[in-house]
N, C-alpha and C positions, 0 to 999 in steps of 0.2 A: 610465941608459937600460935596463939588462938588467934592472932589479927594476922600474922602471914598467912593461915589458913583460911581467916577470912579473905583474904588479897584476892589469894589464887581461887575461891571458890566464886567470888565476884567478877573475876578473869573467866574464869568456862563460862559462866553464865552471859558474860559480853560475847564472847567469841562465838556461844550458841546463838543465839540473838544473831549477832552477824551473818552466821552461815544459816540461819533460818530466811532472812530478808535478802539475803545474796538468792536465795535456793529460790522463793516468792515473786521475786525482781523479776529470775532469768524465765521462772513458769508464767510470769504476765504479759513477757515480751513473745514467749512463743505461743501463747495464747492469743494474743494478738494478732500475730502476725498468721495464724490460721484462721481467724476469725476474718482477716480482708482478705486472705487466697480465697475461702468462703465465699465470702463475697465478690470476687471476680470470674471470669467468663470471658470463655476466647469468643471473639466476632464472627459469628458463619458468613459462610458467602452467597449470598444474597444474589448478587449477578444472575439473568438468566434465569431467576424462579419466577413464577407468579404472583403475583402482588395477595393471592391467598397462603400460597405457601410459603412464602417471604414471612409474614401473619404467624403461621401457625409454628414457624423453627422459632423465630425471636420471641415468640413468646414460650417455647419450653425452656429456652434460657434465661428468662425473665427480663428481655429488654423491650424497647418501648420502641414501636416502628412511628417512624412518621414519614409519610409520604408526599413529596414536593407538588405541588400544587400548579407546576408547568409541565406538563411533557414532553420530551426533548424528538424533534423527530429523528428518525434511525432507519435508512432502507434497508439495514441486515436485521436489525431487530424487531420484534412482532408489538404492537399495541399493545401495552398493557405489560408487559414484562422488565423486571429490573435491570434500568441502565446501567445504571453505577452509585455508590453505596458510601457514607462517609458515619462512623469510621470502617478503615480499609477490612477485610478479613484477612483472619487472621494476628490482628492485635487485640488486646487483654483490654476490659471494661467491665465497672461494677454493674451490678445486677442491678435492673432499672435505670439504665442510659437508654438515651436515647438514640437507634439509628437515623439517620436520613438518609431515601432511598431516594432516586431519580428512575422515571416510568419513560418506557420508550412509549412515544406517537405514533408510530409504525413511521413506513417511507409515506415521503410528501406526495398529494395528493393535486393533481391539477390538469387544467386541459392541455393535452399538447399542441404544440403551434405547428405552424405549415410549415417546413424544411426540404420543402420541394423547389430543388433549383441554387439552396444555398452551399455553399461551400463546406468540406464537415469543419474546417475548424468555425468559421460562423457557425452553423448547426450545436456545435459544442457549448459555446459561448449563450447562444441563445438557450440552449436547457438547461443549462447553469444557472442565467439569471431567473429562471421558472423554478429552479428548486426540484426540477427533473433527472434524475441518473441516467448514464447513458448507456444504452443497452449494447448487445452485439452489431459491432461494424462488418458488414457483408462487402463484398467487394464484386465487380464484376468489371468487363476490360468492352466499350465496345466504342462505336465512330458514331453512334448515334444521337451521344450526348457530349457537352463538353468536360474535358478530363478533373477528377476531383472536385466533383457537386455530386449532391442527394439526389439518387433517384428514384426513390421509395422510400417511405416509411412503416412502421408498427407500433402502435396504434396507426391509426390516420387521423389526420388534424381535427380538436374540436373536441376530443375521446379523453374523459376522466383518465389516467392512468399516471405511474409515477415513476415507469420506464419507457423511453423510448427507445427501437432498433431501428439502423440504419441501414441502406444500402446506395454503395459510393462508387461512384463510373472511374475507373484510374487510367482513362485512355485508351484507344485502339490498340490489340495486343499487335505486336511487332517481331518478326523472327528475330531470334539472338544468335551471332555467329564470334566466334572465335575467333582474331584475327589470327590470319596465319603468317608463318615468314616467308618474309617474301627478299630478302636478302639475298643477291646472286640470280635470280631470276632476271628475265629480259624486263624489261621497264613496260615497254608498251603492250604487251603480252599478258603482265600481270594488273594493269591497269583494267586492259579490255574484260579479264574477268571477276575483277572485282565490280568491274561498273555492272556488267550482266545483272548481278545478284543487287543491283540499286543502290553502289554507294558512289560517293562524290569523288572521285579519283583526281586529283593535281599529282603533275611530274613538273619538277625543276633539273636542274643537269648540275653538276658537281661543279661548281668552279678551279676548283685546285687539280692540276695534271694529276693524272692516274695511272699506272699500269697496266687496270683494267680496262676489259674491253669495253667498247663504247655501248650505254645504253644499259648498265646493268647497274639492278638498285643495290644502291651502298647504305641507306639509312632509310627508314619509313616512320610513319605516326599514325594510329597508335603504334607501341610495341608489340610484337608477337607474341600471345596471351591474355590480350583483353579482351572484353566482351567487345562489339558490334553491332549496330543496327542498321538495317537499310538505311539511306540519305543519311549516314555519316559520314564527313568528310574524312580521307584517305590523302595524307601526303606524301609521297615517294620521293625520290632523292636519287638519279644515275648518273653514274660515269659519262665523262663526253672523252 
């Protein structure tokens, strides 16, 4: 009786033990595992601050700004202001990592060239390889220059700046007319009025016998509903 009693008293005392070091175990792991949540830190977004504010956020959450040593240029974004950020914001980092930030340049900076005369897609090409943005394209319609070339600029050539605006001749404006139908009308009748209003008028005669009476259009070009401009050529098509 006295050694089964000691058995079983040896038995609690393992099994306490046990459930002591189970209990130890499981409070070291959650211990832990609050002691590195502790230690991490969601990433702010840095984008868009100033390179003191950027400073002053990472460092209330104790990470370590480093700032890239090129500046990237940017014509949306201002000198001096966070490009873009790695790591991203919004992911998880121990306390004392390091961000890397990228600072915009502001927009590029240069003298504009002459575009007086050039074409805009030349003109384009040309601010392009300048590292020039292209500012508002103005347009204007007249006979005094020829159609789609620059005929002004902003700045004018020579001029620090890191936009240039255009302005681009698109030709002598031209009435626009509707063609009408002319279907079943007399042929030479509707030619004479079309020609009035300046357009190219050819009639041909039907070659295949018709019912119709002689001289009246059966088919025209364009179709009735396109647009028109003076000196467009007009084909008609009547019965003989």
């Amino acid at each position: 009786m006295q050694l089964k009693s000691r058995v079983l008293g040896y038995g609690k005392i393992l099994l306490l033990a046990g459930a002591l070091a189970g209990t130890f175990l499981l409070f070291a792991a959650i211990s832990m595992r609050v002691a590195i949540r502790a230690r991490q830190v969601t990433v702010p977004d840095l984008v868009g601050q100033s390179i003191a504010d950027a400073t002053a956020l990472s460092s209330q959450l104790d990470l370590q700004l480093k700032v890239d040593q090129d500046p990237r240029p940017d014509p949306k974004v201002p000198a001096g202001v966070v490009l873009g950020q790695e790591p991203t914001a919004g992911s998880t980092a121990r306390r004392q990592r390091t961000v890397r930030v990228w600072l915009s340049a502001g927009a590029h900076v240069a003298l504009a060239p002459s575009l007086l005369g050039e074409s805009q897609r030349a003109a384009e090409i040309r601010l392009a390889q300048d590292g020039l943005t292209i500012g508002t394209v103005s347009e204007i319609r007249s006979a005094a220059y020829p159609p789609d070339v620059v005929v002004a600029q902003d700045p004018p050539p020579s001029t620090q700046t890191s936009e240039v605006r255009l302005l681009v001749n698109r030709g002598e404006d031209r009435a626009t007319y509707v063609m009408p139908d002319l279907i079943g009308l007399n042929g030479e009748r509707a030619a004479d009025v079309m020609r009035i209003r300046g357009f190219r008028v050819s009639i041909t005669a039907q070659s295949a016998a018709s019912a119709i009476p002689t001289g009246v259009v059966v088919r025209q070009s364009p179709a009735s509903g396109y647009q028109v401009h003076p000196g467009d050529p007009i084909a008609l098509e009547v019965s003989r």
